[in-house]
C-alpha positions in Angstrom: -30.3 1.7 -156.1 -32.5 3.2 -158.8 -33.9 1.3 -161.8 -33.8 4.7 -163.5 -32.5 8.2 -162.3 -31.9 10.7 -164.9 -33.7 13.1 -162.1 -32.0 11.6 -159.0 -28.5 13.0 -158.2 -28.3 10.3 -155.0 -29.1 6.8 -154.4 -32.8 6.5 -151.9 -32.6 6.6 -148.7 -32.6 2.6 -146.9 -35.6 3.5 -144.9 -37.6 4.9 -147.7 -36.5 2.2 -150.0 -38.1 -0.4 -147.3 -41.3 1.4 -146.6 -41.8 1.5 -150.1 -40.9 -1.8 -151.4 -43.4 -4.3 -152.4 -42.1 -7.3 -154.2 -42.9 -9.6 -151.5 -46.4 -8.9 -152.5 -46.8 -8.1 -156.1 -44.1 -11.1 -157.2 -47.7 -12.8 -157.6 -48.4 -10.5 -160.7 -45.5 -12.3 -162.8 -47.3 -14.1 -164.8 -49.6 -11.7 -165.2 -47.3 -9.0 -166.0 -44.8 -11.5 -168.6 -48.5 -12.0 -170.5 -48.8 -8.3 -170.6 -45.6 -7.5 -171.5 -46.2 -10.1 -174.7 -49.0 -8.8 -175.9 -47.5 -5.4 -175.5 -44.5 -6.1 -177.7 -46.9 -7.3 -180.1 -48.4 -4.0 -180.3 -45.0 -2.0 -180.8 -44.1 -4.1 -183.8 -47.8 -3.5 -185.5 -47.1 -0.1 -184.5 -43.3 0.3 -186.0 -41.9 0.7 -182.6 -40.0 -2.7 -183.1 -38.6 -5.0 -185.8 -39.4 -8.6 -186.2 -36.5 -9.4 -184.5 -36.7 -7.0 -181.7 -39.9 -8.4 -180.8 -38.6 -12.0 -181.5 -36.0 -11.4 -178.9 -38.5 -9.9 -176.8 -41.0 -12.5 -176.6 -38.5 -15.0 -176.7 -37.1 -13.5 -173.2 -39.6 -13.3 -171.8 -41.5 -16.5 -172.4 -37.6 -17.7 -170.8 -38.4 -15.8 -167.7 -42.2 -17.1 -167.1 -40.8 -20.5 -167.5 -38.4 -19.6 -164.5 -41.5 -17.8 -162.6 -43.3 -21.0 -163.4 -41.3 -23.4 -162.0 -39.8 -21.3 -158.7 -36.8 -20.4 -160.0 -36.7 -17.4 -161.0 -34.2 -15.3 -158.6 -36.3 -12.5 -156.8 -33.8 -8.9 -155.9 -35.5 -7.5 -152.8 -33.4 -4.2 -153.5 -35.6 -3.9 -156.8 -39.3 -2.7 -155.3 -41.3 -4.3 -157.4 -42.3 -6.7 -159.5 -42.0 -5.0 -162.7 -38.6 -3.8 -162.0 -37.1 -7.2 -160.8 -38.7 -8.8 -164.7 -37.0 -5.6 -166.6 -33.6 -5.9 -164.7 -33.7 -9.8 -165.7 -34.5 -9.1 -169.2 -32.0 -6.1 -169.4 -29.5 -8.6 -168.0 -30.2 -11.0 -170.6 -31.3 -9.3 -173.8 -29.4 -5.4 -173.5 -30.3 -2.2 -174.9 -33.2 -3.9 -176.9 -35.0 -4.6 -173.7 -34.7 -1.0 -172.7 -37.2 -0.6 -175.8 -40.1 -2.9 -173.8 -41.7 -0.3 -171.9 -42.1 2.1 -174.8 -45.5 3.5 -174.8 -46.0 2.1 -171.7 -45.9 3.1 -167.9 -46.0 1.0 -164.5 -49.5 2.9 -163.5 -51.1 1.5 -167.2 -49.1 -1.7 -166.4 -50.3 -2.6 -162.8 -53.5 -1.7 -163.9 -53.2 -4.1 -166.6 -51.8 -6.7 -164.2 -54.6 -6.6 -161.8 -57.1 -7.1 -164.4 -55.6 -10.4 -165.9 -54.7 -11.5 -162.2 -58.6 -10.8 -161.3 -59.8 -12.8 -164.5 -58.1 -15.6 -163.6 -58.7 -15.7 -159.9 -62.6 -15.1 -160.4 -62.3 -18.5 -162.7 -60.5 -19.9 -160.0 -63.2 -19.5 -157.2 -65.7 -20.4 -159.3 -64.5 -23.8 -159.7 -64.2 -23.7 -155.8 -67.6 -22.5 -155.5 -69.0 -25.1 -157.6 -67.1 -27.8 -156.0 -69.0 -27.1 -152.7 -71.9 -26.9 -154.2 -72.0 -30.5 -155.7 -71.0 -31.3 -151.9 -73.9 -29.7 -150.5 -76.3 -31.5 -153.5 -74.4 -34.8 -152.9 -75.4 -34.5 -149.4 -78.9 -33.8 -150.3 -79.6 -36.6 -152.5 -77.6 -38.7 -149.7 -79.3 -37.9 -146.7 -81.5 -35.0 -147.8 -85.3 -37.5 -146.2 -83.9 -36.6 -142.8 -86.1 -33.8 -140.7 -85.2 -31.2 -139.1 -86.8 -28.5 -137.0 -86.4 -25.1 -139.4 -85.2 -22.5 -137.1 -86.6 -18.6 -136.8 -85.0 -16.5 -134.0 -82.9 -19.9 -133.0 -86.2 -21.1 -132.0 -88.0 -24.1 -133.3 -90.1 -22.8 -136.0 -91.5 -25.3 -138.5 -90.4 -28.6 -139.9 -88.2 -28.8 -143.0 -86.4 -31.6 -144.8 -82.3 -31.7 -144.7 -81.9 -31.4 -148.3 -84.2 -28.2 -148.2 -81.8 -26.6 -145.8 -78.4 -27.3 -147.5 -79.9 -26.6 -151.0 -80.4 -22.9 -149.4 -76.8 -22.3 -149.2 -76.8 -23.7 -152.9 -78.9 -20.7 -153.6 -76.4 -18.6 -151.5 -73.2 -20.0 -153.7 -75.1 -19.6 -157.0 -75.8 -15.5 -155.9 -71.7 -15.8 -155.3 -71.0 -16.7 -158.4 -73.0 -14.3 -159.9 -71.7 -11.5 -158.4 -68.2 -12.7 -159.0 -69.1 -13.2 -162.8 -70.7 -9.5 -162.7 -67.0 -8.2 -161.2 -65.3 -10.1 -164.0 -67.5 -8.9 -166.6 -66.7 -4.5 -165.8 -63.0 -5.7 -165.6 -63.0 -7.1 -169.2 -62.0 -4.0 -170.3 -58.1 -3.6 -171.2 -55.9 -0.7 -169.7 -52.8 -0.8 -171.6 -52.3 2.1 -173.5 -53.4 4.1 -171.4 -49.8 5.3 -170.1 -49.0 6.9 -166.8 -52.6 9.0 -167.3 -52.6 10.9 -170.4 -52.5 8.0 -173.4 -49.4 6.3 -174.7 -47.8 9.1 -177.3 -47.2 6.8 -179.8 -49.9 4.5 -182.3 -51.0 2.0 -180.7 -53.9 0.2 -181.7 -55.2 -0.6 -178.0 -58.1 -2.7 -179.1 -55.8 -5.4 -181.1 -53.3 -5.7 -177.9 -56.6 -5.6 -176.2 -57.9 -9.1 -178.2 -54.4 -10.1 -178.2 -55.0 -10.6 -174.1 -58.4 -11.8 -174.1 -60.2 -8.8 -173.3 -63.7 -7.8 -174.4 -62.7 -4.6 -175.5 -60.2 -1.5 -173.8 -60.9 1.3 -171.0 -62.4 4.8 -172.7 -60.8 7.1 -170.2 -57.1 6.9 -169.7 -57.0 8.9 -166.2 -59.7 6.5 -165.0 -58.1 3.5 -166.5 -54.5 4.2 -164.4 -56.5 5.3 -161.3 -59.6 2.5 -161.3 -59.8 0.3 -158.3 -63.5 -0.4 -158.5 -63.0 -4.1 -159.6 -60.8 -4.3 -156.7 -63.8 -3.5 -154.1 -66.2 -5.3 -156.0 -64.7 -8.1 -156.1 -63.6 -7.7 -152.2 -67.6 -7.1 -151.7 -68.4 -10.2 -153.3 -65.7 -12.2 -151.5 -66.7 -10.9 -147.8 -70.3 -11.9 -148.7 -69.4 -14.8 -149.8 -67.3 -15.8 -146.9 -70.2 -14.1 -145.0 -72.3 -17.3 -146.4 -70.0 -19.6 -145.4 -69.7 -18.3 -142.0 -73.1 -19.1 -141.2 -72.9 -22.3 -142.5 -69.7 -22.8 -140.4 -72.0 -21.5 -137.6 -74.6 -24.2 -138.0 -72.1 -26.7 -137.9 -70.5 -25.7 -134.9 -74.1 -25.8 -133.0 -74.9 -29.0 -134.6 -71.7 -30.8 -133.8 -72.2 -30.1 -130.2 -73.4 -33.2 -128.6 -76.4 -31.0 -127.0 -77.8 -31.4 -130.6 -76.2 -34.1 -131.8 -77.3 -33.3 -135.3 -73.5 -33.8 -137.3 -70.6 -35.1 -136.0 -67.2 -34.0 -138.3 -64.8 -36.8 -139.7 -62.0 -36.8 -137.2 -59.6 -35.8 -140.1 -61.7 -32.2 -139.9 -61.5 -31.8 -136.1 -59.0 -31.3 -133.2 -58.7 -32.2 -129.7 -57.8 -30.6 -126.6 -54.4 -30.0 -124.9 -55.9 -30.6 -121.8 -59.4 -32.2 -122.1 -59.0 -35.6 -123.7 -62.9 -35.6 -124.4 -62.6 -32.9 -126.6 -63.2 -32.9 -130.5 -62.9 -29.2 -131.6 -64.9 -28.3 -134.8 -61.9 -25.8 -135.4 -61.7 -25.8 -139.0 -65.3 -24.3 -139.3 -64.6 -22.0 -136.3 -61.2 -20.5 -138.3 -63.6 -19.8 -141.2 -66.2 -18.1 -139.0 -63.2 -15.8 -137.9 -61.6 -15.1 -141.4 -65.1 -13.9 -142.2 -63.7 -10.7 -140.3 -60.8 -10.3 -141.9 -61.9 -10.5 -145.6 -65.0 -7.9 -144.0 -61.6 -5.9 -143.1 -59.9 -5.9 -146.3 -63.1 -4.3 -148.2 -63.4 -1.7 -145.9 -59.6 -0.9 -145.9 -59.9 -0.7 -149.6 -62.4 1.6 -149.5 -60.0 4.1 -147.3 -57.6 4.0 -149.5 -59.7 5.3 -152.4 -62.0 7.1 -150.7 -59.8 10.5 -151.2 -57.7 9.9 -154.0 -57.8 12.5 -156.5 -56.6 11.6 -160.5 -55.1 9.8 -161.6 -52.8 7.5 -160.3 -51.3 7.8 -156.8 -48.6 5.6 -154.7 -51.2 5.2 -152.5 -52.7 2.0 -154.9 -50.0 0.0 -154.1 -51.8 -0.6 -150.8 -54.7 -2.7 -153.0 -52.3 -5.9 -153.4 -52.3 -7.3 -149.9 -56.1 -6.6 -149.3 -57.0 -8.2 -152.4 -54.6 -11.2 -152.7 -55.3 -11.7 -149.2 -59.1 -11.3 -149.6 -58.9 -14.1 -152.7 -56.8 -16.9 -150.7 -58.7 -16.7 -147.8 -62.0 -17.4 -150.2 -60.8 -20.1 -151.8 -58.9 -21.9 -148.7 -61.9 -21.5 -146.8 -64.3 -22.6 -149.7 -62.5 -25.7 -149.8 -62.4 -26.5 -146.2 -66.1 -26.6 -146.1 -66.2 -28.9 -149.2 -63.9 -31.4 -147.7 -65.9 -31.0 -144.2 -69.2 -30.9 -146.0 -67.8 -34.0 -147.5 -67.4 -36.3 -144.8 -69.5 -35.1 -142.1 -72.4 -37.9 -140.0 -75.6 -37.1 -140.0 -77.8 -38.0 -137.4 -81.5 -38.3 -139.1 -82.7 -39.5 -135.2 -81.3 -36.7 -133.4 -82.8 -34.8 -135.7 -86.3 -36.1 -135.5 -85.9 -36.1 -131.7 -85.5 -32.3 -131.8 -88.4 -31.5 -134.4 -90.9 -33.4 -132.1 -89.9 -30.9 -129.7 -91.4 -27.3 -129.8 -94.5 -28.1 -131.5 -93.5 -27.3 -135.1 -95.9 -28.5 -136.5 -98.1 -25.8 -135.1 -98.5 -23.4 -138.4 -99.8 -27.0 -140.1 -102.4 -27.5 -137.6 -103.8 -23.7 -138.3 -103.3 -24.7 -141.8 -105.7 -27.6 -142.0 -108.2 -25.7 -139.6 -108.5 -22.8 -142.1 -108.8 -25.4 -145.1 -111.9 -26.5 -142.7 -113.4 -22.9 -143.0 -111.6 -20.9 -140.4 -110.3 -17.5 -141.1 -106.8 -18.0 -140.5 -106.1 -15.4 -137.2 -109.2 -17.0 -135.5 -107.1 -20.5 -136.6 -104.2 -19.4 -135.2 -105.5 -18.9 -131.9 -106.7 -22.4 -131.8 -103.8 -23.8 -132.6 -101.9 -21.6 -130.4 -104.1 -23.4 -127.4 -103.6 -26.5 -128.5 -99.9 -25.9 -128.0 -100.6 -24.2 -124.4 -102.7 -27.7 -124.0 -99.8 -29.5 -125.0 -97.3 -28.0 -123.2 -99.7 -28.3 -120.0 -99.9 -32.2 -120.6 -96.2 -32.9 -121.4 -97.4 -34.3 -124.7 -97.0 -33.3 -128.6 -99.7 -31.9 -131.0 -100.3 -35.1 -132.5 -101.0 -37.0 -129.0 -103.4 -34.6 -128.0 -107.3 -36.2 -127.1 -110.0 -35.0 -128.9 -111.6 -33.3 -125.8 -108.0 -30.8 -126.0 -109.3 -30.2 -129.8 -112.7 -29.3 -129.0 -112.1 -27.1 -126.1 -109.4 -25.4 -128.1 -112.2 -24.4 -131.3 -115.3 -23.9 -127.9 -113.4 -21.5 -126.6 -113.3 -19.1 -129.9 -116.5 -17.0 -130.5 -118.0 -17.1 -134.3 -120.1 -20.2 -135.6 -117.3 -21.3 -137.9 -115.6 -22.7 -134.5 -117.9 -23.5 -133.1 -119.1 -26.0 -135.8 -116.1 -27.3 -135.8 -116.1 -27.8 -132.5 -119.3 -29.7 -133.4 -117.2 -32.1 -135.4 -114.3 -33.0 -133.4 -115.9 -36.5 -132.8 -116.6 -37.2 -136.5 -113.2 -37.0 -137.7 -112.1 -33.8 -137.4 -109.7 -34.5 -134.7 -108.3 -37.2 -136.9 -107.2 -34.9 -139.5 -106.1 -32.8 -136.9 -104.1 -35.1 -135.7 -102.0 -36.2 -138.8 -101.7 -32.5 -139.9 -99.5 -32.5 -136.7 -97.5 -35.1 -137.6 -94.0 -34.4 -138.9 -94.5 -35.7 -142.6 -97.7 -34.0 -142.9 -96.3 -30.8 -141.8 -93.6 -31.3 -144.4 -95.9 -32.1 -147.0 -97.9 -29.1 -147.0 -95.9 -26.3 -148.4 -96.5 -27.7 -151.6 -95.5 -23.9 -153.2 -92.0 -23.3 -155.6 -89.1 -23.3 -153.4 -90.8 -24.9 -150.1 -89.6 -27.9 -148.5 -91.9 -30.6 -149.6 -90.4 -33.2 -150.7 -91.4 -33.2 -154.3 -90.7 -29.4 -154.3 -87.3 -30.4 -152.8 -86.6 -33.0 -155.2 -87.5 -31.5 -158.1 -84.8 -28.3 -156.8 -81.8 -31.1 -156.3 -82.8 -32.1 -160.0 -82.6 -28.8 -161.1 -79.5 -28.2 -159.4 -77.8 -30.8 -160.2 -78.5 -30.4 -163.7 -76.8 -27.2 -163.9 -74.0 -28.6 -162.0 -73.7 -31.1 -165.0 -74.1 -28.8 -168.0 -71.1 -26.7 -165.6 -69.1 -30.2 -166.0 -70.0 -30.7 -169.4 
């Protein structure tokens, strides 16, 4: 059938009909597109296009209608495309000729456009509460078990010791550059299409900026060919969700590492894992693995959506129906996966011993050792090949930097050239091997990157403060 077909002397082909259909899809504009259609009546009547009671009965039907939407049971025709045909064939069959007098001024491209926007604003609100819900897990865990240490990894490789809390508070940072970037999307799609008409302008009066405040909008598009054929919010906000699930991923990756009983680091509430159909041992960490993989295929949509634009000439094209699944797609994925790593973040185990076990491997303490050898005097290359012999000593002996003799100490600083090693070579027996010592020692090495944003522990209290303060004005 054909919602309208003045043009048309015959009814679309079946097949054609099908591939262009896309009500399964876009049904999830209905509330979206009832709000639009308000505030659109609203505009006809300041504009003369309706009486008082036109647009009573208007508004009136279709505040009916989202009631139905609301609750599921509203009755979907898959032989009418879209969603904006299946609300006007309701409204006709309710209201009559006055409802043929709702799109006046208005066209589906200014419409969907319109649609996307108020969908967009409300999602973006949406994964921001998701977004801050994981971050109060990941500072909750912080203050919890935050004292545990933990060998700080470069190239997977044991690097330097940092505190728990100063490794979840990173993906804090993370989230709080996710937010932003969703709030920056948000804030160049506060600007109201409707009114713009299929890409010309509506040919009537309408004052754009009232319907525009009517809806919530900061102000109305300037170019109506742009304001029909603009997807950019689309991609941005497809950008920001693939980085953020990016983020996620690797903190899905760390989990799955650290769950393994080879580090022993986690261990995931049995409510968050899976066994095996075969090995009865098993406890699967799948949750964070699924996330890991839907990484991909929010990756996927963004770059799909930039084929679709990418040679699109103005204005509108049929081609933009192809943004929906992408972008609905992109958003659920988001905020499912946000909230499986708040409910796993949640109830994971840590293990502060297993921890400690593996940052007393690898000699991490290493770069605090040079540390304390150029506060002696040393320039700090010359420093770093002492210390980088002390851990050849060490890993000859089978011991750690902290258990090392205080002959290892000054063979390490006799073997450099230049009277600054030398002397301190001089001094290994009068204490110097002693402060060596405890600069090798886990909480020393912790303690010593006293700088903003490093992982001592008042630094890294003073960061949980901070964040949880903004967590609470958030709250508040």
């Amino acid at each position: 059938m054909r919602m309208w077909g003045g043009r048309f002397s015959g009814e679309t082909d079946p097949l054609i009909a099908e591939a262009t259909r896309s009500v399964d899809v876009d049904r999830v504009l209905a509330v979206d597109d009832i709000d639009g259609s308000i505030a659109h009546v609203g505009g006809l009547e300041r504009a003369g296009l309706l009486t008082r009671d036109e647009s009573r009965t208007l508004v009136e039907g279709l505040r009916a209608l989202r009631e139905e939407v609301r609750a599921g049971t509203f009755a979907w025709d898959p032989a009418l495309e879209d969603v904006h045909l299946n609300l006007e064939a309701a409204l006709t069959a309710r209201l009559g000729p006055v409802a043929g007098k709702l799109h006046t001024g208005r066209s589906r491209n200014d419409q969907v456009a319109l649609d996307l926007r108020l969908w967009l604003r409300r999602t973006i609100r949406e994964l921001d509460a998701d977004m801050v819900g994981l971050e109060r897990a990941l500072v909750d865990r912080a203050e919890r078990d935050g004292e545990a240490i933990l060998p700080g990894m470069t190239h997977v490789q044991p690097a330097q010791p940092v505190l728990l809390a100063h490794h979840l508070l990173a993906y804090v940072e993370m989230l709080e550059r996710d937010r932003g970037r969703l709030a920056d999307c948000a804030r160049r799609a506060d600007r109201s299409p409707l009114g713009a008409g299929a890409l010309a302008g509506a040919g009537f009066a309408l004052d754009r900026e009232a319907t525009a405040a009517d809806l919530g909008f900061a102000g109305v598009t300037a170019n109506s060919l742009d304001a029909v054929s603009d997807r950019d919010f689309a991609v941005e906000f497809l950008a920001a969700a693939a980085l953020a699930m990016v983020h996620l991923s690797r903190l899905a990756e760390e989990l799955v590492w650290w769950s393994n009983p080879a580090f022993g680091w986690v261990t995931l509430a049995d409510a968050h894992a899976t066994g095996s159909s075969m090995m009865p041992n098993k406890k699967n960490p799948d949750p964070c693995e699924l996330v890991r993989a839907r990484t991909a295929r929010v990756a996927g949509h963004l770059s799909t959506m930039l084929g679709v634009l990418k040679g699109l000439p103005l204005a509108y094209q049929r081609d933009l129906q192809e943004d929906k699944g992408p972008l609905f797609d992109g958003a659920a994925v988001l905020g499912s996966s946000l909230r499986v790593m708040t409910a796993v973040m949640l109830d994971l185990a840590f293990d502060p011993g297993r921890m400690r076990e593996a940052a007393l491997r690898g000699h991490v303490t290493a770069t605090s050792v040079a540390d304390a050898l150029v506060e002696r005097g040393l320039p700090f290359r010359v420093a770093h090949h002492v210390a980088g012999r002390l851990v050849a000593e060490a890993e000859r002996r089978g011991c750690r930097l902290d258990e090392l003799d205080d002959d290892a100490f000054r063979a390490a600083l006799g073997a450099e050239d230049g009277p600054e090693a030398h002397r301190l070579a001089d001094e290994v027996g009068s204490g110097l091997a002693g402060e060596l010592r405890e600069a090798a020692t886990l909480e020393a090495a912790v303690a010593r990157p006293r700088v903003v944003g490093g992982t001592a522990p008042e630094r890294v209290h003073d960061a949980i403060g901070a964040a949880r303060k903004r967590l609470d004005h958030l709250a508040g």
